[in-house]
C-alpha positions as CSV (number, residue, x, y, z in Angstrom):
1,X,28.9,164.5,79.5
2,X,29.7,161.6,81.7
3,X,29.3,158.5,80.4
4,X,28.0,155.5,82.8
5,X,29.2,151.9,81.9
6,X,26.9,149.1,83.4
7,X,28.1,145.5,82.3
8,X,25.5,143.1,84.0
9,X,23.2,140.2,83.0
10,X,19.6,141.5,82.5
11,X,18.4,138.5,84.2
12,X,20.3,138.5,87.6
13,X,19.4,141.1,91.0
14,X,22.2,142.5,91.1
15,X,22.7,143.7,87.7
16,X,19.2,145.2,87.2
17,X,20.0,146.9,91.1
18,X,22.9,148.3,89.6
19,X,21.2,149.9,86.3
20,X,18.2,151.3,88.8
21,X,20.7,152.9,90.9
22,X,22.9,154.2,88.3
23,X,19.2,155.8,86.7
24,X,18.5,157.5,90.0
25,X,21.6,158.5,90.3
26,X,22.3,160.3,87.0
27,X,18.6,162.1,87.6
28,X,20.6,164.3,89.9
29,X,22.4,165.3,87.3
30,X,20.0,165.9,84.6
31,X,21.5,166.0,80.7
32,X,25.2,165.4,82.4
33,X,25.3,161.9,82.8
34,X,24.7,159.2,80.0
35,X,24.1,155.8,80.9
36,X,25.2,152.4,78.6
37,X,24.4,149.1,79.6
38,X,26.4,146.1,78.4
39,X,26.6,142.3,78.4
40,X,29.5,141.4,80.6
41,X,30.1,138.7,77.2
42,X,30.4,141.9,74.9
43,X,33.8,143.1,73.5
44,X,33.7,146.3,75.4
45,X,33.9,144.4,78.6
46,X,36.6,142.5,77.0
47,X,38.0,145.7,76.9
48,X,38.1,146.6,80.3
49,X,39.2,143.1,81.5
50,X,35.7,142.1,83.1
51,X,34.7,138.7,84.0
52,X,32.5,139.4,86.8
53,X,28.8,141.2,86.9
54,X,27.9,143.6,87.9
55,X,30.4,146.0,87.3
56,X,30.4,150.2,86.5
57,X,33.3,151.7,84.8
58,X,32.7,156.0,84.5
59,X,34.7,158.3,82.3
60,X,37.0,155.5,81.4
61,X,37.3,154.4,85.1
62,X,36.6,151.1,86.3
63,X,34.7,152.1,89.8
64,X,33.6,147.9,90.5
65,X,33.6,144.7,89.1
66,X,31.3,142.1,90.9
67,X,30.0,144.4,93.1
68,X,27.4,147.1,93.5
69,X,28.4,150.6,93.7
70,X,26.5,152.5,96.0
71,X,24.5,155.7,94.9
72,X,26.6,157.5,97.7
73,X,29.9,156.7,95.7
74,X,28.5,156.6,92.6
75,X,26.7,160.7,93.1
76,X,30.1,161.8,94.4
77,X,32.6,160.3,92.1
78,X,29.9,162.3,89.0
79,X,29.7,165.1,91.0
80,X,33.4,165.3,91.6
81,X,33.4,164.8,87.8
82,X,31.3,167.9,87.1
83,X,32.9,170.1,89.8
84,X,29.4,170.4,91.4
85,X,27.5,168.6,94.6
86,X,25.1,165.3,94.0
C-alpha cells in the first residue's frame, strides 16, 4: 500500500486541486494507494519540514512543497512504486 500525503488548506485552489488530482490518480490503482490529507499547521507536516501548501510527500518521500504535482508525475512515481504502469 502506498500511502499519499496531501498537506493543504481546505479553503485555498490549489490545495483542494491537489487532493482531486491525487483521488484520480490513486483510482488507477485501485486498493494500492491510500490517501491522507493534512493541515500544513499539523505536527506531521512539522515533521517533514513544511511551511508551504500545497505539498505531497509519498512512501516517505517529499515529491513538492508549494506546488502542484501533476497527475503525470504523480501516476508514474506510484506506478514506479508498484512495479506496474499508471
Amino acid at each position: 500500500m502506498i500511502l499519499i500525503k496531501i498537506f493543504g488548506d481546505p479553503d485555498e485552489p490549489e490545495c483542494k486541486r491537489q487532493m482531486s488530482i491525487a483521488k484520480a490518480v490513486s483510482e488507477r490503482f485501485p486498493g494500492q494507494v491510500e490517501i491522507l490529507a493534512f493541515s500544513a499547521e499539523s505536527d506531521e507536516a512539522m515533521e517533514y519540514g513544511i511551511v508551504r501548501v500545497p505539498a505531497v510527500v509519498a512512501d516517505e518521500t517529499i515529491l513538492s512543497v508549494g506546488n502542484l504535482v501533476p497527475a503525470g508525475r504523480l501516476k508514474k512515481y506510484i506506478g514506479a512504486l508498484l512495479g506496474v504502469e499508471g
